[in-house]
N, C-alpha and C positions, 0 to 999 in steps of 0.2 A: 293596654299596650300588647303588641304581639309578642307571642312568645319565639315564634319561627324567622320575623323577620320578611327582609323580599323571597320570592321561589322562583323569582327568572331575570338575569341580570335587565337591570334597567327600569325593573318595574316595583314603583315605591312602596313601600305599605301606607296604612294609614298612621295620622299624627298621636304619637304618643298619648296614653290616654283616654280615645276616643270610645272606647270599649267602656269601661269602668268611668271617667270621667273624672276619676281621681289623678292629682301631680304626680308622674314616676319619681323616685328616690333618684338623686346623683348617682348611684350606683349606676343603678340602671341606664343611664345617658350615658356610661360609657362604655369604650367599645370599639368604633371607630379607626381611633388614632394610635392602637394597638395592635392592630391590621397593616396598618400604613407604616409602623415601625420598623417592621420585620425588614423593609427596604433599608435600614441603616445599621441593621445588624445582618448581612448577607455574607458571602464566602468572598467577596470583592473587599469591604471592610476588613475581613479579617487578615486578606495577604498585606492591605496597606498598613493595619496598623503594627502589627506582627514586626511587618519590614521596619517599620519607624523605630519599636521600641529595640530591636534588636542591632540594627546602624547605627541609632543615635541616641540612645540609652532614653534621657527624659527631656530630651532638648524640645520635642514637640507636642509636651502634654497643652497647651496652649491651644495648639489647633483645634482638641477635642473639644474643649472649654467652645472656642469661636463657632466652629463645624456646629454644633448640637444649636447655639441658640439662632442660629442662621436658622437649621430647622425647623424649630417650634414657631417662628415667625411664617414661614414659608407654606409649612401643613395646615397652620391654624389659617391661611389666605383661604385655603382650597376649601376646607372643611366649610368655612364662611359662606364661602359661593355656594355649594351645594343646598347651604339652609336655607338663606336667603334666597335663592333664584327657584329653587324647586328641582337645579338641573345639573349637571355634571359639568366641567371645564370643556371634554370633547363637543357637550351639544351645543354650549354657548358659542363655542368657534364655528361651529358647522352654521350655526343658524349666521354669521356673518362674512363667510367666501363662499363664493363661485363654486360650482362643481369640479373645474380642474386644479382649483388648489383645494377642494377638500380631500381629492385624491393623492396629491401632490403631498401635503398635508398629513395623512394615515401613510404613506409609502414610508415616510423621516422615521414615525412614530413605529410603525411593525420594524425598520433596521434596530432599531434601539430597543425595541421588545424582544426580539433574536438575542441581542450583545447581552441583555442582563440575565436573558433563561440562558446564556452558554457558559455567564459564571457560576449559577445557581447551581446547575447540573454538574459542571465542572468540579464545585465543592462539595456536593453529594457523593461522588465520584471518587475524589480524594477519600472521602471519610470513609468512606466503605472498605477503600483499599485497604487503609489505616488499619480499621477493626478486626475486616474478617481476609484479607488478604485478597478479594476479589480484583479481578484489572479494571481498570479504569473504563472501558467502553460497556463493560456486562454492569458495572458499578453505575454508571451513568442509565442505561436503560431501568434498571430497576428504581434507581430514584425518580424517574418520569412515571415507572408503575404506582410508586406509592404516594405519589403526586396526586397524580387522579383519584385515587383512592380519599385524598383529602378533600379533593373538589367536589367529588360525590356527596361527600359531607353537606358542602354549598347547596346543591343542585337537590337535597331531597328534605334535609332537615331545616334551611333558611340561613338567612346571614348571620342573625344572632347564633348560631349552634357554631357554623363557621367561624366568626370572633371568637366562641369563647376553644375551641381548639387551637388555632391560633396564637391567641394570650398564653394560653396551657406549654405551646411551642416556645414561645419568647422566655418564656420562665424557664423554661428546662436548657433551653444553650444560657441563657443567665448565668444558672448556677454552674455548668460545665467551664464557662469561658472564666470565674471568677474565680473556682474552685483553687486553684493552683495560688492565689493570692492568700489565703489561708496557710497555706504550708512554705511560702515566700513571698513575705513582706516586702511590699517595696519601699526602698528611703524615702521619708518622709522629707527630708531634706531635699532631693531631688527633685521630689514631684513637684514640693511648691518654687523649688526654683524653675521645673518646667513651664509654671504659669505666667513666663514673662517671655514676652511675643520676641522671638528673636531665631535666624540663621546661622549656619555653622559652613559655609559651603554650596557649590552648586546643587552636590548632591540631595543636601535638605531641603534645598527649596523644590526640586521635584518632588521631591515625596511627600513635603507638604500639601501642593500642587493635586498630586495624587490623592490623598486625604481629604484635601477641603472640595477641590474637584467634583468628586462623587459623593460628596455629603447628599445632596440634591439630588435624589433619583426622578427622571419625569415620569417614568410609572406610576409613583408613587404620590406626584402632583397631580396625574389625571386623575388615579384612583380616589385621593381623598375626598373628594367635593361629591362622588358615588356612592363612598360608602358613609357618609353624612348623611346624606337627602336619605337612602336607602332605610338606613338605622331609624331615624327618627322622623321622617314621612315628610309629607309638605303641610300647605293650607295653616300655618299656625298663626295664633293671632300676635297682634304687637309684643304683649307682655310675657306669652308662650315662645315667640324666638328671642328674645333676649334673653330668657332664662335657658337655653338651648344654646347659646351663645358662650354663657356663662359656663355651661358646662361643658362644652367643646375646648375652650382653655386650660380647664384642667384636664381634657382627658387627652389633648394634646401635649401640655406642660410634663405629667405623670408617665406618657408611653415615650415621650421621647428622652425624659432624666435615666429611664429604663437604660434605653439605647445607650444613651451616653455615657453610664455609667460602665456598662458592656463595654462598649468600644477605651474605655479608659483603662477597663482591668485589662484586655488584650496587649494595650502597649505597656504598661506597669508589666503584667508580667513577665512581656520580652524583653525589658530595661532592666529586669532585676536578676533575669534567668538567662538570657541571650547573648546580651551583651559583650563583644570578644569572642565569643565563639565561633569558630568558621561553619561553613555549610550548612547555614541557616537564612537560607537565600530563597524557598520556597516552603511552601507550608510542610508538606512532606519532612523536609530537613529538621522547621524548627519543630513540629510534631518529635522526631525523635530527640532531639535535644532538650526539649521540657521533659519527656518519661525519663530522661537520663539521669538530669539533673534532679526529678522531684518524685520521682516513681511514677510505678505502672497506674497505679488508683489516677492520680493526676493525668496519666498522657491520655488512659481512656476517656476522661471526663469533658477532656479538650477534645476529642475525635468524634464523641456522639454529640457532644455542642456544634461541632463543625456540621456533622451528617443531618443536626434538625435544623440548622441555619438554612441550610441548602434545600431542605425536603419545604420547610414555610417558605421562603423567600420564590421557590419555583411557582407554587402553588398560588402565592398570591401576586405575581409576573404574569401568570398564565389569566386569572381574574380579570386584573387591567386590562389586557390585551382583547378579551372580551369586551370590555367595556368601554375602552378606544373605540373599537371598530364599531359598535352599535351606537354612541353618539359623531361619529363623525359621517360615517355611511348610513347608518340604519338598517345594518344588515348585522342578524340576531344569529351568531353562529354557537352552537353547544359548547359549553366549557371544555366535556370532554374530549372533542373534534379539536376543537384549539390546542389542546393540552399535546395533544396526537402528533400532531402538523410541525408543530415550534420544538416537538423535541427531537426532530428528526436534524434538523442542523446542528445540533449538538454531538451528535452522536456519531453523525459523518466526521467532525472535527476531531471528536474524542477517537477515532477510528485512524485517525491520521500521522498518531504516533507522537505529534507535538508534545512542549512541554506543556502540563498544563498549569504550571504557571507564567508563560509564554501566552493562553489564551487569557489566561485572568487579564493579564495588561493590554493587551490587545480588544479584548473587551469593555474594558474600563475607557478606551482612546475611544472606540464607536460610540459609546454612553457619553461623550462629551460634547458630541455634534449633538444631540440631544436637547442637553440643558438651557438654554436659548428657547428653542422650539416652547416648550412648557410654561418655564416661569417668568420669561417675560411678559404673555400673552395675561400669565396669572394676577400677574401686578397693578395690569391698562384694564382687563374689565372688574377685576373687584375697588378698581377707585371710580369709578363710571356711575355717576350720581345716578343718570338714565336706568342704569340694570340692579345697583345695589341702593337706591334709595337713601335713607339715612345711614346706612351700613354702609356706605363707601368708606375705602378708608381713609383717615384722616390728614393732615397735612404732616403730620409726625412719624405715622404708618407712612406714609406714602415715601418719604424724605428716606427712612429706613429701609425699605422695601426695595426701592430703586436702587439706594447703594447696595444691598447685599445682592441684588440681581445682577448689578456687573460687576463685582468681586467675584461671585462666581462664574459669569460668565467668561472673567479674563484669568482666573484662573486656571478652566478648563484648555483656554487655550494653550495658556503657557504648559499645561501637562501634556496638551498636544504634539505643540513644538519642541518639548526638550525631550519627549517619551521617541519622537520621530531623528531627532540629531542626535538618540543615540548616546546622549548625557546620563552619567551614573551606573 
């Protein structure tokens, strides 16, 4: 197997193996979907779940619970497509419209690559402030510098070197975002009374809305079925993708229990820490309100969790974005050229004086026009006997698939409409 991985987006390595001829370890199959995680633990997650635990103390640990296995269903569709097909979700689409909806098509998909790098950067931005006092616009440029700096990583050492920095990244806001639970338990009482699906108010059902919402990033649906085929090559025989199959499950199951577990200690520890307290309305606020309440070790551990949310989540935004454009157009643009281009609206914005957690929400509402685009598209060709073969998915898959695509779809809308009238 390679050690380096692909060296230029889109283009496979060979199949696992083929070098040595020996079976790779599980170990080594995964990788992947620990890339594509980073999309569920971003700086967008963090305002909502922050906000949740701190409004409604443990009322919506339940969504965490719903939100994560919606996902591992969802990633492990993409993942699927990429082994099976040999090809990405953008090229299977391109290979089936016209030229003016594949432009049409890529136009949806770069607004919504914009809306997720301007929260990415947005939270890099924040963190920075947090730490070392920088403003928010010089905070913002420099996490696009060290962005690229990650991407470089991509573009010289292979995807494998990229995964495992990445991974490295997941772990390190893991323990920052969790840390604070250590030094304030959350009621166990609570939590498990969280686990029972229920509202409190207008106001929760938006924030739930908010939450489940953007469970589903499309970036992160285009990417996965890329960095599949990418990871583990094409040409495999019968017995060789099923066992690739097998191991995409777990390394889907594994990177997103990660996430979910993250995303859970976020609202635990604003339910246990936040709750009642005013001026904990933006990250910024409930940032000083946890150093308040749990000391300095704690608020910095949450601020460099937030600063490496932001610095992965941009890094692997700016990937996708890449790898959009080259399966839907076929036009091979430099990651670092990308990374250049897309951080430039952020930074007009961050220049604007807004709040930015005024752009977090506003970002999160253009990310919803999105979601449709993506995982509908995701659900019609991996059940498509024609393109997945015996890997279609199943009448059970499918039955499940379809509902949680318009759960979130309607969703998204309702966070549309109540984020736009102004509700909460």
């Amino acid at each position: 197997m390679q050690d380096s991985g692909t060296t230029a987006v889109g283009t496979p390595p060979r199949p696992p193996g083929s070098r040595s001829g020996r079976r790779p370890s599980i170990l080594r199959l995964l990788g992947p979907a620990f890339v594509a995680a980073i999309a569920y633990v971003d700086p967008g997650n963090v305002a909502a779940n922050v906000s949740a635990g701190a409004q409604l103390g443990y009322l919506l640990v339940w969504v965490i619970v719903v939100a994560n296995a919606m996902a591992v269903l969802v990633q492990y569709l993409s993942a699927k497509l990429g082994l099976v097909t040999g090809r990405s979700l953008p090229e299977v689409l391109a290979e089936r419209m016209g030229r003016r909806a594949r432009l049409a098509y890529w136009g949806q998909a770069e607004l919504v690559a914009a809306a997720t790098d301007l929260a990415e950067i947005i939270g890099g931005a924040i963190a920075l402030h947090l730490l070392f006092g920088l403003p928010l616009l010089l905070g913002g440029a420099v996490t696009g510098v060290i962005s690229m700096l990650v991407l470089t990583v991509q573009q010289r050492r292979g995807q494998r070197t990229f995964e495992t920095v990445i991974t490295s990244m997941l772990a390190i806001l893991a323990v920052g975002f969790c840390l604070g639970l250590v030094v304030a338990p959350p009621s166990l009482t609570g939590t498990l009374g969280g686990l029972v699906p229920r509202f409190e108010g207008t106001s929760s059902v938006l924030i739930a809305a908010s939450m489940l919402g953007a469970t589903v990033m499309p970036h992160a649906i285009y990417l996965h079925s890329s960095l599949a085929r990418d990871h583990h090559g094409s040409g495999h025989s019968p017995a060789g993708l099923r066992r690739l199959l097998v191991a995409t499950r777990w390394d889907v199951a594994l990177a997103l229990l990660l996430a979910g577990t993250v995303n859970l200690a976020m609202l635990l520890l604003a339910a246990s820490t936040l709750a009642g307290r005013t001026g904990v309305d933006s990250i910024e606020g409930a940032h000083a309100a946890i150093e308040d309440a749990l000391g300095p070790v704690v608020g910095i551990a949450f601020a460099v969790a937030l600063l490496v949310s932001g610095l992965a989540s941009t890094s692997v935004g700016s990937y996708a974005g890449a790898e959009i454009m080259q399966g839907l157009l076929k036009v091979r643009v430099p990651l670092l050229t990308r990374r250049l281009v897309t951080l430039v609206p952020a930074l007009v914005l961050l220049a604007t004086n807004l709040s930015p957690t005024w752009l977090l929400v506003l970002s999160q509402v253009v990310l919803s026009f999105g979601i449709p685009f993506a995982l509908v598209p995701l659900v019609r060709v991996t059940s498509d006997r024609a393109l997945m073969g015996e890997h279609r998915n199943g009448t059970a898959t499918r039955v499940v698939a379809w509902g949680v695509a318009l759960a979130i779809v309607a969703l998204n809308v309702a966070l549309l409409a109540l984020t736009l009238s102004g509700v909460g």
